[in-house]
N, CA, C and O atoms as CSV, one atom per row, in Angstrom:
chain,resi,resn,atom,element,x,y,z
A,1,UNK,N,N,16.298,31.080,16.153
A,1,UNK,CA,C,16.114,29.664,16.420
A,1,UNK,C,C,17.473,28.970,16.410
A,1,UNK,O,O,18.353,29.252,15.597
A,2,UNK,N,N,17.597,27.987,17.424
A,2,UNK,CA,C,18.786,26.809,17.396
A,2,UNK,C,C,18.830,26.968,16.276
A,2,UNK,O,O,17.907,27.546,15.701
A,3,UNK,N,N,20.260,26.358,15.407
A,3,UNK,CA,C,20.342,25.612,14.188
A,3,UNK,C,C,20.237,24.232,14.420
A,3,UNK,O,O,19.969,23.616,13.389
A,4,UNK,N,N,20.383,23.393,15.635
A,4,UNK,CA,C,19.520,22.235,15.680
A,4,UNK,C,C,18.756,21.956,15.792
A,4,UNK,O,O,18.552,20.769,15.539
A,5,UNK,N,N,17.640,22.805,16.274
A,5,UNK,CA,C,16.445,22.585,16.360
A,5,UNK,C,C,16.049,22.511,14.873
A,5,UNK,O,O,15.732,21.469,14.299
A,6,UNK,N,N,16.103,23.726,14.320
A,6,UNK,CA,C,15.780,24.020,12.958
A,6,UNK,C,C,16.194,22.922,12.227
A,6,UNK,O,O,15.326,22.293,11.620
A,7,UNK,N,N,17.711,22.453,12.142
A,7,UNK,CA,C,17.562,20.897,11.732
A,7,UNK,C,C,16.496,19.937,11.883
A,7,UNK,O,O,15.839,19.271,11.082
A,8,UNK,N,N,16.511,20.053,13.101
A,8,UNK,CA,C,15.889,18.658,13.486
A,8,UNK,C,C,14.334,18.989,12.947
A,8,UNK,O,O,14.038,18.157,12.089
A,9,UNK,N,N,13.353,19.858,13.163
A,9,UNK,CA,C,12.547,20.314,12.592
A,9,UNK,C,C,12.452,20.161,11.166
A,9,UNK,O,O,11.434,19.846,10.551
A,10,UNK,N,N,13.550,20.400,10.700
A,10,UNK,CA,C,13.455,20.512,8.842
A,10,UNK,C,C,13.330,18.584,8.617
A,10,UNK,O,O,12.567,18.110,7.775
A,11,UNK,N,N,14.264,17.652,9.577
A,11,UNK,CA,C,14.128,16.238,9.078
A,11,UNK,C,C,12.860,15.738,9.554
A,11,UNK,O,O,12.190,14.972,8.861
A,12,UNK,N,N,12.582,16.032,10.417
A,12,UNK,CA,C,10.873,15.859,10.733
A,12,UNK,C,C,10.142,15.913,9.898
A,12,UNK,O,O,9.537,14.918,9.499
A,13,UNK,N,N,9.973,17.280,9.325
A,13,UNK,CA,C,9.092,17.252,8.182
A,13,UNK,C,C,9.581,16.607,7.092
A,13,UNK,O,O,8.819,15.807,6.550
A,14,UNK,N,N,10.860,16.786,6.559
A,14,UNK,CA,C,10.878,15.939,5.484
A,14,UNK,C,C,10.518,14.292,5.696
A,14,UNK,O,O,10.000,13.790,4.699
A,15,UNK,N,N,10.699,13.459,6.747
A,15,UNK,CA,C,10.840,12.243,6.831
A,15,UNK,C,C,9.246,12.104,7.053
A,15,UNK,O,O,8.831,10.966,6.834
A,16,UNK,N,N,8.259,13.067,7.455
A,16,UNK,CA,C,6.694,13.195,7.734
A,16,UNK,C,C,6.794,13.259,5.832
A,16,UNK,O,O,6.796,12.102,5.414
A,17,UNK,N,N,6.846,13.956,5.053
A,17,UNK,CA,C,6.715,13.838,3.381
A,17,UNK,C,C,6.866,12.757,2.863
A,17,UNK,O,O,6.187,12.221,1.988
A,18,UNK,N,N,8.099,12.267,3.585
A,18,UNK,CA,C,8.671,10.617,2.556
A,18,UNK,C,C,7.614,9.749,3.107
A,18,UNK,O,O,7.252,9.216,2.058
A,19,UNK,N,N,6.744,9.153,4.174
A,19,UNK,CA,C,6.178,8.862,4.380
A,19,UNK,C,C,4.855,8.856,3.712
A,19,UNK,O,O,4.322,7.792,3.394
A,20,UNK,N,N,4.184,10.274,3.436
A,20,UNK,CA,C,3.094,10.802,3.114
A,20,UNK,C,C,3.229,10.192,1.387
A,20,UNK,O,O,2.324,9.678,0.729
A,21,UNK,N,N,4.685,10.456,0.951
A,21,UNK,CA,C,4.764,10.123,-0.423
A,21,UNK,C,C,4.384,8.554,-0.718
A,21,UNK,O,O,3.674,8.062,-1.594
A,22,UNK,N,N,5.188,7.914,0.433
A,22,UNK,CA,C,5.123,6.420,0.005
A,22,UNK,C,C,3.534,5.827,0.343
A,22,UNK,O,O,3.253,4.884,-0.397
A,23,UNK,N,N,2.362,6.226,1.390
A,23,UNK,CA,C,1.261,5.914,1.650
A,23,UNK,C,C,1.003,6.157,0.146
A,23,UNK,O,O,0.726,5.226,-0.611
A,24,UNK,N,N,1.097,7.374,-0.240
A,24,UNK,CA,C,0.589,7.720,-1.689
A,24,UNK,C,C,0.759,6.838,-2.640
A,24,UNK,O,O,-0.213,6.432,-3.275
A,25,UNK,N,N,2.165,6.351,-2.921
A,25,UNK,CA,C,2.422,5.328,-3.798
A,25,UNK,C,C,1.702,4.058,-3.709
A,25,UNK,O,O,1.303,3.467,-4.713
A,26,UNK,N,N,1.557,3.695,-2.690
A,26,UNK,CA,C,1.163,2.144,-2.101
A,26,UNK,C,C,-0.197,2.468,-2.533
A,26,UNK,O,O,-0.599,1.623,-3.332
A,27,UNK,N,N,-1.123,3.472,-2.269
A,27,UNK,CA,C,-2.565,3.050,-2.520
A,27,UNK,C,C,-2.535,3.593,-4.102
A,27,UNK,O,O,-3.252,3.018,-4.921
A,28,UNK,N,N,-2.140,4.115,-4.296
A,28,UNK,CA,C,-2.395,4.289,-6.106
A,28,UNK,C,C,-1.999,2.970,-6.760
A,28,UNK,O,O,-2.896,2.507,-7.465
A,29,UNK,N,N,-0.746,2.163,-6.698
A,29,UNK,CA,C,-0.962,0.851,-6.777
A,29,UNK,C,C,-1.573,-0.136,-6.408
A,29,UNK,O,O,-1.496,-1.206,-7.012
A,30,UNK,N,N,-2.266,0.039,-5.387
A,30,UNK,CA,C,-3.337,-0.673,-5.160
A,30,UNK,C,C,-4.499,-0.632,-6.019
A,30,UNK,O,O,-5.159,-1.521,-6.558
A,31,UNK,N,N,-4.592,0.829,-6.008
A,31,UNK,CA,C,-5.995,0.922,-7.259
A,31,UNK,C,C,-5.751,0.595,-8.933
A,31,UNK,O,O,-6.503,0.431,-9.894
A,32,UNK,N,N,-4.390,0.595,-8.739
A,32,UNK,CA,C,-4.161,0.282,-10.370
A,32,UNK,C,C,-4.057,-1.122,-10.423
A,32,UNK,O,O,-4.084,-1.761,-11.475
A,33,UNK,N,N,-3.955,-1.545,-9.443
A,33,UNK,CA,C,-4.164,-3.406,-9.816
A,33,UNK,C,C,-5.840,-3.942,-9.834
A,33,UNK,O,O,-6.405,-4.765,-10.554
A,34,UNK,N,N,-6.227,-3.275,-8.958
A,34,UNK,CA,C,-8.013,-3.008,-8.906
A,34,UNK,C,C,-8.354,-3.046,-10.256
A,34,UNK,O,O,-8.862,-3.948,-10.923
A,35,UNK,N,N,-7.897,-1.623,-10.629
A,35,UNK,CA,C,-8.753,-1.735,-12.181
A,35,UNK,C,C,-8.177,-2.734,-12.991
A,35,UNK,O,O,-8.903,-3.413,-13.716
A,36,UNK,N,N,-6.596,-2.954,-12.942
A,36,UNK,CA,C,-6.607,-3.893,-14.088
A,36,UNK,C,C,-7.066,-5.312,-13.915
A,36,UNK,O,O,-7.358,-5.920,-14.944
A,37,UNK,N,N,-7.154,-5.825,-12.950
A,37,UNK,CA,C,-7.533,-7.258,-12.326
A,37,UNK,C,C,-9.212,-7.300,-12.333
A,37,UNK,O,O,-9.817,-8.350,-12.546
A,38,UNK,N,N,-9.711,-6.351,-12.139
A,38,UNK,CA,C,-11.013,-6.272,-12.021
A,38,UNK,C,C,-11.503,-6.773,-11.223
A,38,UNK,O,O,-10.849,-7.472,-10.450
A,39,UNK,N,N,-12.952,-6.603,-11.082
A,39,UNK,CA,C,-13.894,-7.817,-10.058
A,39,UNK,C,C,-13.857,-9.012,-10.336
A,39,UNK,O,O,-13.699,-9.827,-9.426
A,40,UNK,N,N,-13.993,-9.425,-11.664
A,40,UNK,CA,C,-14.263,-10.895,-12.163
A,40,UNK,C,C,-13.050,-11.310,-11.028
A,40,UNK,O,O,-13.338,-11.741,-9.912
A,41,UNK,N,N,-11.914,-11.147,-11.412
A,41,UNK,CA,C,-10.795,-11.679,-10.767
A,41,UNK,C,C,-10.803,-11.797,-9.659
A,41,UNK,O,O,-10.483,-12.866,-9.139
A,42,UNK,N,N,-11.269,-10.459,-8.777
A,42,UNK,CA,C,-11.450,-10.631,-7.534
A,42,UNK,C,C,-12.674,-11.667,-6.740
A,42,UNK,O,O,-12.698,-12.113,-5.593
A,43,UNK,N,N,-13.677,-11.824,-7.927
A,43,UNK,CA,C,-14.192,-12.861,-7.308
A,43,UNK,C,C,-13.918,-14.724,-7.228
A,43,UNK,O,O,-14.245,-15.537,-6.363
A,44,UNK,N,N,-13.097,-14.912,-8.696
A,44,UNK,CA,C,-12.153,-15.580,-8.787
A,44,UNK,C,C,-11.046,-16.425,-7.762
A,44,UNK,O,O,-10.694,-17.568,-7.472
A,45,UNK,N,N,-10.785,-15.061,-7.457
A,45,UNK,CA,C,-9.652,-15.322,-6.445
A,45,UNK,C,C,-10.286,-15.624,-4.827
A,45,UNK,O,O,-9.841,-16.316,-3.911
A,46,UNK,N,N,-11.298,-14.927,-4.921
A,46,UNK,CA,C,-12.801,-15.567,-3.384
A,46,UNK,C,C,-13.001,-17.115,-3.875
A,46,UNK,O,O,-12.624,-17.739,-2.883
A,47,UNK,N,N,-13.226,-17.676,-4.449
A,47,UNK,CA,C,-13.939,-18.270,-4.970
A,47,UNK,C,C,-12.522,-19.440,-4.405
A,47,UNK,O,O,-12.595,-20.079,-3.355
A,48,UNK,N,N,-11.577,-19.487,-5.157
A,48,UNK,CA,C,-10.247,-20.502,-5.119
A,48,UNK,C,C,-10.256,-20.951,-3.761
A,48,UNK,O,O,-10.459,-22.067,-3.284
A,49,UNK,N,N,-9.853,-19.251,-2.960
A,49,UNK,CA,C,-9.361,-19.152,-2.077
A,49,UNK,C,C,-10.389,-20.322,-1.103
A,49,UNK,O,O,-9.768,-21.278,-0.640
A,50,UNK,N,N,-11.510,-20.268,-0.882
A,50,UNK,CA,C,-12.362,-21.169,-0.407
A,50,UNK,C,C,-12.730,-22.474,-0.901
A,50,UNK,O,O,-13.649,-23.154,-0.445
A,51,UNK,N,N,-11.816,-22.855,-2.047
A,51,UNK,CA,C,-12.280,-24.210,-2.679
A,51,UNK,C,C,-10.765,-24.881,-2.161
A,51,UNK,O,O,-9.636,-24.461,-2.418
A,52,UNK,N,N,-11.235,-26.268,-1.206
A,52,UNK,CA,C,-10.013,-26.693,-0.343
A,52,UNK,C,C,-10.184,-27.542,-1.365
A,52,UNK,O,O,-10.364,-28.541,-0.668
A,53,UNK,N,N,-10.304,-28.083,-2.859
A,53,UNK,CA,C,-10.378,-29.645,-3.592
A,53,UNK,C,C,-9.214,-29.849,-3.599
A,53,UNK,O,O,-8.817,-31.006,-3.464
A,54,UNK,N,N,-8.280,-28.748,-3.765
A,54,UNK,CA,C,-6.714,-29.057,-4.164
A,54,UNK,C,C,-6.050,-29.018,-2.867
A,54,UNK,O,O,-4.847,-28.763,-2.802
A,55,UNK,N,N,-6.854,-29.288,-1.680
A,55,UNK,CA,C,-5.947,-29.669,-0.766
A,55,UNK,C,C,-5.909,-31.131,-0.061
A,55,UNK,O,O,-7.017,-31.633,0.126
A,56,UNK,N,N,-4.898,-31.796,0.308
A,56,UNK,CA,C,-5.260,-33.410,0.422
A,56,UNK,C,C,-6.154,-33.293,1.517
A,56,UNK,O,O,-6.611,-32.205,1.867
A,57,UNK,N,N,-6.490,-34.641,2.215
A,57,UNK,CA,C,-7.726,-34.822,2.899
A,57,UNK,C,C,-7.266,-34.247,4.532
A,57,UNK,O,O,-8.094,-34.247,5.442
């Protein structure tokens, strides 16, 4: 095989991993704010989000 190809092949996959890693990161923090925030909160935060009182007329 080329040795550039084989390069280029080897950053492919690695830069396909760093990717795969960071999706990974992002939704595991997602779920860890889930659990700690809970539903109450999340309904909370529905709830605000649709109450315009605190906005002027």
């Amino acid at each position: 095989m080329d040795p550039d190809k084989a390069l280029a092949a080897a950053n492919a996959a690695a830069a396909k991993a760093a990717r795969r890693d960071k999706a990974q990161a992002w939704l595991r923090r997602i779920a860890t704010r889930a659990q700690v925030w809970g539903p109450e909160s999340a309904q909370h935060s529905a709830e605000w989000s649709s109450d315009r009182s605190h906005l002027p007329p």
